[in-house]
C-alpha positions in Angstrom: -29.0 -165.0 165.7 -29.6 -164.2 169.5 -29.8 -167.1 172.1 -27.3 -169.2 169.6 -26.5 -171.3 172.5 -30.2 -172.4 172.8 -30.7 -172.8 169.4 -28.0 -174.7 167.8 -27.9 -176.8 164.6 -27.8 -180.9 164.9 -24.4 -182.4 165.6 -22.7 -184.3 162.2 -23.6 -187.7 162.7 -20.1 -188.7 163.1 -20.1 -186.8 166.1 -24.2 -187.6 167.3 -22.3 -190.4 169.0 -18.3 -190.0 169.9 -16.0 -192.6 169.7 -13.8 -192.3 172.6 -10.7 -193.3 170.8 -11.5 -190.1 168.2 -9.0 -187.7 168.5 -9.4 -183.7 169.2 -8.0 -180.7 168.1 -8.3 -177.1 169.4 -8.9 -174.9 167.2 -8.3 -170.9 166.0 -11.6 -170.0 167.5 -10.3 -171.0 171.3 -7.7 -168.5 171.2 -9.4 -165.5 172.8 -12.3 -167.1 174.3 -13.3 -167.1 178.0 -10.4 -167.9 179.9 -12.0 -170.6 181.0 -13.1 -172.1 177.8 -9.9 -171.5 176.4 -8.0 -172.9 178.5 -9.7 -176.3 178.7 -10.2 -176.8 175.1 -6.6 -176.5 174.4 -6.1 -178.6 176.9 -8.2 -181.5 174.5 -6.0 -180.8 171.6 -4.1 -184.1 170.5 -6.1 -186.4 172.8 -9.0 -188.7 172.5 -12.1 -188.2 173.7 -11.8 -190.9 176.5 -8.2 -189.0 177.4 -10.0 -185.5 177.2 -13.3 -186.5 179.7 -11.1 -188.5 182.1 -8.0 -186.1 182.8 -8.0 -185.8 187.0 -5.5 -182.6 186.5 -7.5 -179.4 186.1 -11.0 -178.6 186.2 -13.6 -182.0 185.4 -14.1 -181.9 181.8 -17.2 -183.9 181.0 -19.0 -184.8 177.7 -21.5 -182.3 177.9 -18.6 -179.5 178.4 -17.3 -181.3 175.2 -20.2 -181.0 173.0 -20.5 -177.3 173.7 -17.3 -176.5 172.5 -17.3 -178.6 169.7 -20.8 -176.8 169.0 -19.3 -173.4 169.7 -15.8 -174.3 167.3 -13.4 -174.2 169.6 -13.0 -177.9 169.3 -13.5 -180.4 166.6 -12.6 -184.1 165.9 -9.7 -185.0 163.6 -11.1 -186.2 160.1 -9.4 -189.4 158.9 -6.1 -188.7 157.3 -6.0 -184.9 158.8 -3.1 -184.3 160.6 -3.1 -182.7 164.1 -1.1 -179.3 163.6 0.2 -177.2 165.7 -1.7 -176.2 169.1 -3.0 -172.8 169.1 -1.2 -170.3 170.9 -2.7 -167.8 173.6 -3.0 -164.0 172.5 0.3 -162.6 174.4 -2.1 -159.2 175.1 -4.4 -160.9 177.4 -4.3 -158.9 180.6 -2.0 -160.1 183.2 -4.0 -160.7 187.2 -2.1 -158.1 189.4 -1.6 -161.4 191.6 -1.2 -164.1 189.0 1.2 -166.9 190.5 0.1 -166.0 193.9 -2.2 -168.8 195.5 -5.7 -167.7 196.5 -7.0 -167.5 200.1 -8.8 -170.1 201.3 -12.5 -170.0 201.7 -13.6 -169.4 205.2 -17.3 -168.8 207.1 -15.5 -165.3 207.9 -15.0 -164.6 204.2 -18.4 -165.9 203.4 -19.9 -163.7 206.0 -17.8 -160.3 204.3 -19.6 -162.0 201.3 -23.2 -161.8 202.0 -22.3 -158.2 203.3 -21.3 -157.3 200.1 -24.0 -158.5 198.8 -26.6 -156.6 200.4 -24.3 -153.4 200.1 -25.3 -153.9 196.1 -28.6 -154.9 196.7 -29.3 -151.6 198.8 -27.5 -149.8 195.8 -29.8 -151.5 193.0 -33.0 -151.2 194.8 -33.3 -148.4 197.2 -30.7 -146.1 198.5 -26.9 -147.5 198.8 -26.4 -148.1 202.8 -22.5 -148.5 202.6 -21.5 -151.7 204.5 -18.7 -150.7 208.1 -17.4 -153.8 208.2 -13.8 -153.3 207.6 -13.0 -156.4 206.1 -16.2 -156.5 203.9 -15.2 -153.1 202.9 -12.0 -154.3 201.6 -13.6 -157.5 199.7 -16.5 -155.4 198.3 -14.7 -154.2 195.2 -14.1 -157.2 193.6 -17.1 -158.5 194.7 -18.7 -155.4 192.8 -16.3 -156.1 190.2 -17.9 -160.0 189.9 -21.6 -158.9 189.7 -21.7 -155.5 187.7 -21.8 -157.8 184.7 -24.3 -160.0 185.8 -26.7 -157.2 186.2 -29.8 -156.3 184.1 -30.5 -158.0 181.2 -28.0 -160.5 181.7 -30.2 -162.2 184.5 -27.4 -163.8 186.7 -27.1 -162.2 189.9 -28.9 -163.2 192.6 -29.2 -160.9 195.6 -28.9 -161.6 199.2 -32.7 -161.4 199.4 -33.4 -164.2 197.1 -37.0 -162.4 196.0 -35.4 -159.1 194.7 -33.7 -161.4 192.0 -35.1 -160.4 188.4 -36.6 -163.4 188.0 -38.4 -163.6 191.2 -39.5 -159.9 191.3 -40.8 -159.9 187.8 -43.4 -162.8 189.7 -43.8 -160.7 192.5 -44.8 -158.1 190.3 -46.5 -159.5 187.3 -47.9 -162.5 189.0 -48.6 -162.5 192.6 -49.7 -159.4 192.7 -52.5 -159.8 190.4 -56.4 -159.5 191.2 -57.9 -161.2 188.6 -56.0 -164.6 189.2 -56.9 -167.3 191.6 -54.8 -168.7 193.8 -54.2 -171.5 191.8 -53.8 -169.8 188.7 -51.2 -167.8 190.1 -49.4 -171.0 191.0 -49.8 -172.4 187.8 -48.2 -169.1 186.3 -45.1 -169.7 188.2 -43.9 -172.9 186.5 -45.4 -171.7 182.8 -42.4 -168.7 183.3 -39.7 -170.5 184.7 -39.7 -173.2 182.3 -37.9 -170.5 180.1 -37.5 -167.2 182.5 -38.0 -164.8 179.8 -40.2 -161.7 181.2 -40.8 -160.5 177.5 -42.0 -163.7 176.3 -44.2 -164.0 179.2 -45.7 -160.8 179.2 -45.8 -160.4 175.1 -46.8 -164.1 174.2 -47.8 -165.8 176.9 -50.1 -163.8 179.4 -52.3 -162.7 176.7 -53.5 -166.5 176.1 -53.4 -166.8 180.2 -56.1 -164.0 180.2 -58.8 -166.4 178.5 -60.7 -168.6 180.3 -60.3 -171.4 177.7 -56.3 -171.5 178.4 -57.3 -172.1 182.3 -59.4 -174.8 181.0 -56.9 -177.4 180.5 -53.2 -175.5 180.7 -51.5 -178.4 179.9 -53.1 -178.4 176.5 -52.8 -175.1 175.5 -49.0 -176.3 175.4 -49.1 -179.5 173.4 -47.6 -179.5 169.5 -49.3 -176.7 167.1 -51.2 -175.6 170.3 -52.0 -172.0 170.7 -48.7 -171.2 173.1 -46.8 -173.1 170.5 -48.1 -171.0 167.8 -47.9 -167.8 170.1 -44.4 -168.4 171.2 -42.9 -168.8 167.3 -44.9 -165.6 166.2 -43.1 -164.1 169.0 -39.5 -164.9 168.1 -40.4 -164.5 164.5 -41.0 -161.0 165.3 -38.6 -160.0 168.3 -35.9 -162.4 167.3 -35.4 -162.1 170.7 -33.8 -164.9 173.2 -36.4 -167.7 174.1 -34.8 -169.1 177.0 -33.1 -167.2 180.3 -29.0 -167.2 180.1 -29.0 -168.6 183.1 -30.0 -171.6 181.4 -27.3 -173.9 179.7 -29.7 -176.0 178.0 -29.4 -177.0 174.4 -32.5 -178.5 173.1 -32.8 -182.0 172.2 -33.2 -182.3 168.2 -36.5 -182.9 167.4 -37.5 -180.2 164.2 -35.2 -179.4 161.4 -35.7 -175.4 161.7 -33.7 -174.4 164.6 -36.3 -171.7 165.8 -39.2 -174.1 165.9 -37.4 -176.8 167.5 -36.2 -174.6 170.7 -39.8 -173.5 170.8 -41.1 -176.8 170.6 -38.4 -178.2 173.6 -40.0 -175.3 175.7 -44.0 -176.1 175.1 -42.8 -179.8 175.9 -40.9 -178.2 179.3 -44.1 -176.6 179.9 -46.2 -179.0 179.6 -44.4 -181.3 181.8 -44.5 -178.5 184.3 -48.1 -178.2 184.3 -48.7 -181.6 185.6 -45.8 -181.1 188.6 -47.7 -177.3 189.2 -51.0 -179.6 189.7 -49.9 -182.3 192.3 -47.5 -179.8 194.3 -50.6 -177.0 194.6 -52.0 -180.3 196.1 -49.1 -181.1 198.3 -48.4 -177.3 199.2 -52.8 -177.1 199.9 -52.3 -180.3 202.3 -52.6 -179.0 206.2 -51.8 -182.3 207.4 -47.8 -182.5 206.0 -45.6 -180.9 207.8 -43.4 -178.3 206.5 -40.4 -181.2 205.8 -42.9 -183.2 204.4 -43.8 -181.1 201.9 -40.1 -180.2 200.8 -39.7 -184.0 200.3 -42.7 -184.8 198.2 -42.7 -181.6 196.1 -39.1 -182.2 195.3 -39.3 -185.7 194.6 -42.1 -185.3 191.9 -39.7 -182.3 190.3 -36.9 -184.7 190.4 -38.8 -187.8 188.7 -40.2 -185.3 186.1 -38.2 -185.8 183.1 -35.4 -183.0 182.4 -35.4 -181.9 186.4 -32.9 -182.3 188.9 -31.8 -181.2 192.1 -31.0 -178.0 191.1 -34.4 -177.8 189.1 -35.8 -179.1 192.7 -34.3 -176.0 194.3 -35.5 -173.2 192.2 -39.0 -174.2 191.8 -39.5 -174.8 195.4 -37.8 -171.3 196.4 -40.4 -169.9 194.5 -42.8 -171.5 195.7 -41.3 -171.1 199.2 -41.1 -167.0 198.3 -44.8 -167.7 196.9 -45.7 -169.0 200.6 -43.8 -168.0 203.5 -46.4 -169.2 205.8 -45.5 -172.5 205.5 -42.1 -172.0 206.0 -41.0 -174.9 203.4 -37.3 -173.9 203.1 -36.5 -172.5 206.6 -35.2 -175.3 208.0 -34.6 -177.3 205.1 -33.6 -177.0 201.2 -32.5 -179.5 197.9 -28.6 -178.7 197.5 -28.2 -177.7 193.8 -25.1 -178.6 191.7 -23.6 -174.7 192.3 -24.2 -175.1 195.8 -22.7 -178.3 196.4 -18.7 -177.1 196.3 -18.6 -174.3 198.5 -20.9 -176.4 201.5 -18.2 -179.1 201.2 -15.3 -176.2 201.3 -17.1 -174.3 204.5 -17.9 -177.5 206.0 -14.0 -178.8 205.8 -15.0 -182.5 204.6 -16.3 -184.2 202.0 -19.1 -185.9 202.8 -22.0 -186.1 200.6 -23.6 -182.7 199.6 -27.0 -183.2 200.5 -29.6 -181.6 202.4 -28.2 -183.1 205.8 -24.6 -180.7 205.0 -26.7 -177.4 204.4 -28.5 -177.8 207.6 -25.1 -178.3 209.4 -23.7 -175.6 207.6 -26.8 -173.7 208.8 -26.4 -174.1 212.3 -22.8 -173.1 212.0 -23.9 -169.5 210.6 -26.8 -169.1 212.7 -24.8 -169.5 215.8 -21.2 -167.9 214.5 -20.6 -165.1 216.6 -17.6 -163.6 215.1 -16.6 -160.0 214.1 -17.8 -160.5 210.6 -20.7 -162.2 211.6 -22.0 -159.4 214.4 -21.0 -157.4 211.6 -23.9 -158.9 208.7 -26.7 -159.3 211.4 -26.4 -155.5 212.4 -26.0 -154.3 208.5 -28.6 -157.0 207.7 -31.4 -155.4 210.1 -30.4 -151.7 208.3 -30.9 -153.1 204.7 -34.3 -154.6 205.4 -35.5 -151.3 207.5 -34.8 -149.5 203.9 -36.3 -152.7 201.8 -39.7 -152.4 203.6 -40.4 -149.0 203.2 -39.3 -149.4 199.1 -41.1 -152.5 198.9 -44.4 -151.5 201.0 -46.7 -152.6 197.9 -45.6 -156.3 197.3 -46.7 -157.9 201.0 -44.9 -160.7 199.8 -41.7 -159.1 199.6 -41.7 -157.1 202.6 -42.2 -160.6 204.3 -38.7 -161.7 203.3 -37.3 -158.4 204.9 -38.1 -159.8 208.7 -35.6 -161.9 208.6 -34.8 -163.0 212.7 -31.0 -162.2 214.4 -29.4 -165.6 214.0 -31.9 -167.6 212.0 -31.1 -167.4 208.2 -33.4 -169.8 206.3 -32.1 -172.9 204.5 -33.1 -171.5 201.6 -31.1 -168.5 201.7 -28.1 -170.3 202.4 -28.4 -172.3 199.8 -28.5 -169.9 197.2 -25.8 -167.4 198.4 -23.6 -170.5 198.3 -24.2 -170.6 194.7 -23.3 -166.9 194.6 -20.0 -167.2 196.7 -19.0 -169.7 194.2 -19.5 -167.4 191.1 -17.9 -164.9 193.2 -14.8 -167.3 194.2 -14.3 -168.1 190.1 -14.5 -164.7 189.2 -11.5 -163.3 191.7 -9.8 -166.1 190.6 -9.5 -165.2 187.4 -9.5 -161.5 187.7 -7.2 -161.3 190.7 -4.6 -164.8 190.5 -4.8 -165.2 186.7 -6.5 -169.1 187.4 -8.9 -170.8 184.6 -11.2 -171.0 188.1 -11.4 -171.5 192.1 -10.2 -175.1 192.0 -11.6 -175.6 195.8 -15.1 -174.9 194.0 -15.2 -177.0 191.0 -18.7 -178.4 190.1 -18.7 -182.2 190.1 -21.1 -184.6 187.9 -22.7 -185.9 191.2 -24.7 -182.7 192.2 -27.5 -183.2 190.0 -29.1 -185.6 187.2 -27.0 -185.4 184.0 -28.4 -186.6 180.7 -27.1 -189.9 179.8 -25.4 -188.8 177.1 -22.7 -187.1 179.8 -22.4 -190.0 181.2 -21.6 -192.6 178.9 -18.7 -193.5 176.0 -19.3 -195.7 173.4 -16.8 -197.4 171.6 -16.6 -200.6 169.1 -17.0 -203.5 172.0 -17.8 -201.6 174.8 -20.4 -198.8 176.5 -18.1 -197.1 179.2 -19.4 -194.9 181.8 -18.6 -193.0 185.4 -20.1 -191.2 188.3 -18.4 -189.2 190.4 -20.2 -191.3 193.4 -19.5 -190.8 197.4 -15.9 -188.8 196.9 -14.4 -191.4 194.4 -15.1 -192.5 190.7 -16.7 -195.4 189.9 -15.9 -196.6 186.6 -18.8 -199.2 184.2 -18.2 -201.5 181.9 -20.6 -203.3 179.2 -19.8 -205.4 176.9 -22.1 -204.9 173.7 -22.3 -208.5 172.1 -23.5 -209.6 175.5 -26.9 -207.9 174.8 -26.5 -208.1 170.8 -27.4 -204.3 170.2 -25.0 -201.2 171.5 -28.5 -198.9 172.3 -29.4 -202.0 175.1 -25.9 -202.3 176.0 -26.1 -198.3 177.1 -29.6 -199.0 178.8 -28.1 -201.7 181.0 -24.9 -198.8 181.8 -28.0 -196.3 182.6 -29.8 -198.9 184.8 -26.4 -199.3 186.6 -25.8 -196.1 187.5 -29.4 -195.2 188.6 -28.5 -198.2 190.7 -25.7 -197.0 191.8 -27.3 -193.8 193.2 -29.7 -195.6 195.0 -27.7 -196.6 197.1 -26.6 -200.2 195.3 -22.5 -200.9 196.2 -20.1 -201.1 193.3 -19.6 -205.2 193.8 -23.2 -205.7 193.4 -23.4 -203.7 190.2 -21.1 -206.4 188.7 -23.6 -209.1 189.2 -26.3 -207.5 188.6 -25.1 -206.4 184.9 -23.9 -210.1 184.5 -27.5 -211.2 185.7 -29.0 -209.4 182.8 -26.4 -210.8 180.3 -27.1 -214.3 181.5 -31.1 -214.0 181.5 -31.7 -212.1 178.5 -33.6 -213.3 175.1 -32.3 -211.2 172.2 -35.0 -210.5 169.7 -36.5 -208.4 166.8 -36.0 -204.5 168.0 -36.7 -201.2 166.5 -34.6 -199.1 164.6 -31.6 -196.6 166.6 -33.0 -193.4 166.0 -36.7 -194.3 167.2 -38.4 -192.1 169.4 -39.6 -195.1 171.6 -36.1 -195.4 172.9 -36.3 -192.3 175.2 -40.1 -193.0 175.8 -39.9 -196.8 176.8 -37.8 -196.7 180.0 -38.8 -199.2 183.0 -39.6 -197.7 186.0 -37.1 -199.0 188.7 -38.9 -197.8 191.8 -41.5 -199.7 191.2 -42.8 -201.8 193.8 -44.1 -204.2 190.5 -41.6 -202.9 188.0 -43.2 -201.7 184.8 -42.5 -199.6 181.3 -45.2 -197.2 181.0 -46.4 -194.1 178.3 -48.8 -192.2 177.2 -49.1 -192.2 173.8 -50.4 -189.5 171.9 -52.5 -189.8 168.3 -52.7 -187.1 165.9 -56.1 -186.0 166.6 -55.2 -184.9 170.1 -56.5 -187.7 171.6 -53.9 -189.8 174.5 -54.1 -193.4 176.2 -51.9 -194.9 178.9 -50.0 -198.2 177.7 -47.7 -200.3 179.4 -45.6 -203.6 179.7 -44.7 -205.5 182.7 -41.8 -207.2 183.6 -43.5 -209.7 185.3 -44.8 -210.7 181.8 -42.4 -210.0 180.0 -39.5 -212.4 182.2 -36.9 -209.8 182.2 -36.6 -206.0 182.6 -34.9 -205.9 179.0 -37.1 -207.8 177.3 -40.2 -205.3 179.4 -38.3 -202.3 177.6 -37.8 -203.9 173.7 -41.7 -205.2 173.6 -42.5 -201.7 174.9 -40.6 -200.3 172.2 -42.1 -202.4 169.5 -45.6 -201.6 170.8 -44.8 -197.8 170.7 -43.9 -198.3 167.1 -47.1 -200.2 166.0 -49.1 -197.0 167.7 -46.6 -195.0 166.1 -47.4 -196.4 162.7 -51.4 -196.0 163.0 -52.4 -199.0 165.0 -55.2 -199.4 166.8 -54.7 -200.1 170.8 -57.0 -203.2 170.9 -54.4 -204.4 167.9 -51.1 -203.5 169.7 -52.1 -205.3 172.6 -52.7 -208.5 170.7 -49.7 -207.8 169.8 -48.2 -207.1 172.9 -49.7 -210.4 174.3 -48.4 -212.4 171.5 -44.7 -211.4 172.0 -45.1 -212.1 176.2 -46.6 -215.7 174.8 -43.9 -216.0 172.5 -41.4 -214.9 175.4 -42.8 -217.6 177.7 -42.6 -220.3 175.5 -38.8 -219.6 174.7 -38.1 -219.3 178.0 -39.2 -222.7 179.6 -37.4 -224.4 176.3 -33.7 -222.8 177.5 -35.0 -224.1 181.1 -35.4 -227.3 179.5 -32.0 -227.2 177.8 
């Protein structure tokens, strides 16, 4: 079945939820892998889970690297009574790197430089005639920078260019979006975040646009996405037909399990995307619309709403607001200033030569640094940089918007641009290393947890006593502890380790975590909760920037119609206790109740709360 890394079948409960002491094994189907993937998972065999996800030698290997070999075969957890075997042995034919054993150059703003040459010496090659690059020492790079990116091109959808807007995904909006006369402004906007919430150009095109022709889809677009909606519908009749991919491979995202059939569940994980998306695409039209926010202003609001949007992160942050940077280059959103996604984040520390803190403040020091470099290599790009674009505008004299990103200023790359290529000269850096020193990977450039928002679920370990967890947090690790009969239920006990480390991100030391996890202990009134695998225990999360700290949803009843509820941990006593009677509420609407009944309800537990709280006082 194409796309079976979207679409994959529900974990064995035994392993919905690993026990860190479990113990792995690789397995037959390692052997011959990726190097990359090989490598590691035979690294896991005969250790636990907690041994595997900790290791500091080699490349990080979290729990979300775990579950997607275990999903692919090439790992799996030791039954009871099954004995470990022999590890798996390497095929002896692999091809040996004509420099294996050698150590690889270091990464330099030089190199980097050669780098971006190369890369516009392909783009000129892929999209109008090939202007060969004369820098010597670009020259020499090129072919295993050609090497890196021939199979990244076409359908694959991987390679980025230097000109961020002649990358398949952006032209294809260029093209099919933006250059559209029947389309409003808005609506052209909106179109943006309703294709990159899966990238697929024939899914747009074939099952998508023709709803986004109608009137009544422009009506409310966030409906036409909601369960059994019409894009719902539309999307499954595509893939039932095609059997063609549903989500870009650029993606690594495996679908949380919500339907059985595999098909219908990625479908249904990319309406709920999309839907999600519509309601960011309405406030940041608003944002981008606003002529009294400054350029930085605008960065910062429209990235914070993508990042508090459930399933977005930084690197989420960065490639809707390139688009809509590309999308509006009168603003100038990203010239001076861009969100530093997780593949970006190595190679800034590596050029930089420290490791602070990979945030928007490092890409605009790295900026200045190339825009004021006046080395060989650098003379070099500007003067092969102003010959690529000559050629671009002439091929490109249709798309207005396009031509706009070939007038790019002697010394004045945009943040934007940087930030990308960085995420380029990483792939690049892997690549040779593999091809050219025989290495699993560019060790210098290893991604690290802390570049973007991972899923709880690669965060945390849960074992008989205890929910473990660690963040890779200001250069170091920072290790959590919670003891589950201190809150009476494991599923609270991993909601107090989540609230630690959103804590800890905010800026919260590692002392003060302590307390404030012994706080909740001390302070919290067990009670009546709802089952494990209930729904309200991703929906009924408190909202910790809160200036009044609350747990609110919209809930949803099955004749479309949809009603805000919340709880309050002012009334509720405790933040916990906020979350469980939210939970229990959920489940009364869940089961049919009316809202007028739920909060009677509601009110009755917050009474009930009260009143046991003043008798411990008493006590």
């Amino acid at each position: 079945m194409a796309n079976k890394a979207k679409a994959v079948k529900k974990l064995p409960k035994t392993q919905s939820r690993l026990d860190g002491s479990a113990r792995l094994k690789a397995t037959a189907k390692a052997v011959g892998s990726k190097l990359e993937f090989e490598t590691r998972a035979l690294a896991c065999h005969g250790k636990t889970v907690a041994e595997a996800i900790r290791k500091t030698d080699g490349p990080r290997y979290r729990l979300a690297d775990l579950r997607y070999d275990m999903k692919a075969g090439r790992v799996a957890l030791l039954k009871k009574g099954e004995s470990l075997g022999p590890k798996p042995k390497p095929k002896a034919d692999r091809p040996v790197a004509p420099k294996s054993g050698q150590p690889m150059p270091k990464a330099t703003l030089d190199e980097f430089f050669q780098f971006l040459s190369c890369q516009l010496q392909i783009q000129s090659r892929e999209h109008c005639d090939e202007l060969p690059v004369k820098d010597k020492a670009a020259a020499a790079l090129f072919p295993q920078v050609d090497m890196h990116v021939k199979p990244n091109l076409g359908n694959t959808e991987r390679w980025v260019p230097y000109h961020t807007v002649l990358g398949v995904h952006e032209l294809f909006l260029m093209e099919a979006v933006h250059s559209r006369k029947d389309w409003t402004e808005k609506q052209k906007f909106f179109a943006i975040f309703v294709f990159r919430a899966h990238c697929k150009r024939d899914l747009f095109t074939q099952a998508q646009l023709p709803l986004m022709l109608s009137k009544t889809f422009w009506k409310d677009p966030r409906k036409a996405f909601e369960a059994e909606g019409p894009m719902e519908l539309a999307i499954r009749a595509y893939r039932a037909k095609t059997k063609k991919p549903l989500l870009t491979n650029c993606f690594r995202i495996i679908p949380e399990r919500i339907l059985k059939d595999d098909d219908q569940n990625l479908v249904r994980s990319i309406v709920n995307r999309s839907a999600r998306l519509m309601g960011l695409a309405e406030k940041s039209f608003e944002v981008v619309k606003n002529k009294k926010l400054s350029p930085k202003q605008k960065l910062s609001q429209i990235s914070e709403m993508i990042q508090n949007t459930e399933g977005c992160g930084n690197t989420w942050a960065k490639m809707l607001t390139v688009c809509i940077d590309l999308a509006y280059p009168q603003e100038k959103i990203l010239d001076a200033d861009c969100d530093v996604g997780v593949g970006a984040a190595p190679p800034l520390q590596c050029l930089l030569e420290k490791s602070s803190a990979p945030d928007r403040a490092a890409l605009r020091e790295l900026l200045k640094k190339v825009n004021t470099s006046h080395s060989a290599s650098a003379k070099h790009f500007w003067t092969y940089l102003a010959e690529v674009e000559a050629a671009m505008g002439k091929k490109f004299k249709h798309l207005p918007l396009v031509v706009k990103q070939a007038q790019t200023k002697v010394h004045a790359m945009s943040a934007a641009t940087l930030q990308v290529q960085l995420c380029e000269y990483r792939q690049f850096r892997h690549s040779w290393a593999r091809n050219v020193y025989g290495l699993p990977d560019d060790e210098t450039m290893r991604m690290e947890d802390a570049g973007g928002k991972a899923r709880p679920e690669d965060l945390l370990l849960r074992n008989k006593t205890q929910v473990l967890g660690e963040l890779e947090h200001e250069g170091k690790q920072v290790k959590l502890s919670v003891t589950i009969k201190d809150f009476g239920s494991a599923k609270v006990a991993e909601r107090v380790a989540m609230l630690m480390l959103q804590k800890l991100r905010s800026g919260t030391k590692e002392k003060d975590l302590v307390k404030f996890r012994d706080d909740l202990a001390r302070d919290y009134q067990q009670g009546v909760d709802v089952k494990e695998d209930s729904e309200a225990w991703k929906v009924c999360k408190a909202q910790m920037s809160h200036s009044n700290p609350l747990v609110s949803f919209e809930f949803k009843r099955k004749d479309g119609s949809k009603f805000p509820f919340q709880t309050t941990v002012k009334a509720a006593g405790h933040i916990l206790v906020a979350e469980r009677i939210a939970r229990l509420c959920w489940e009364k609407l869940n089961a049919g109740k009316s809202k007028d009944e739920v909060l009677k309800f509601r009110d009755g537990l917050y009474a009930s709360q009260s009143s046991t709280a003043k008798k411990r006082k008493r006590e």
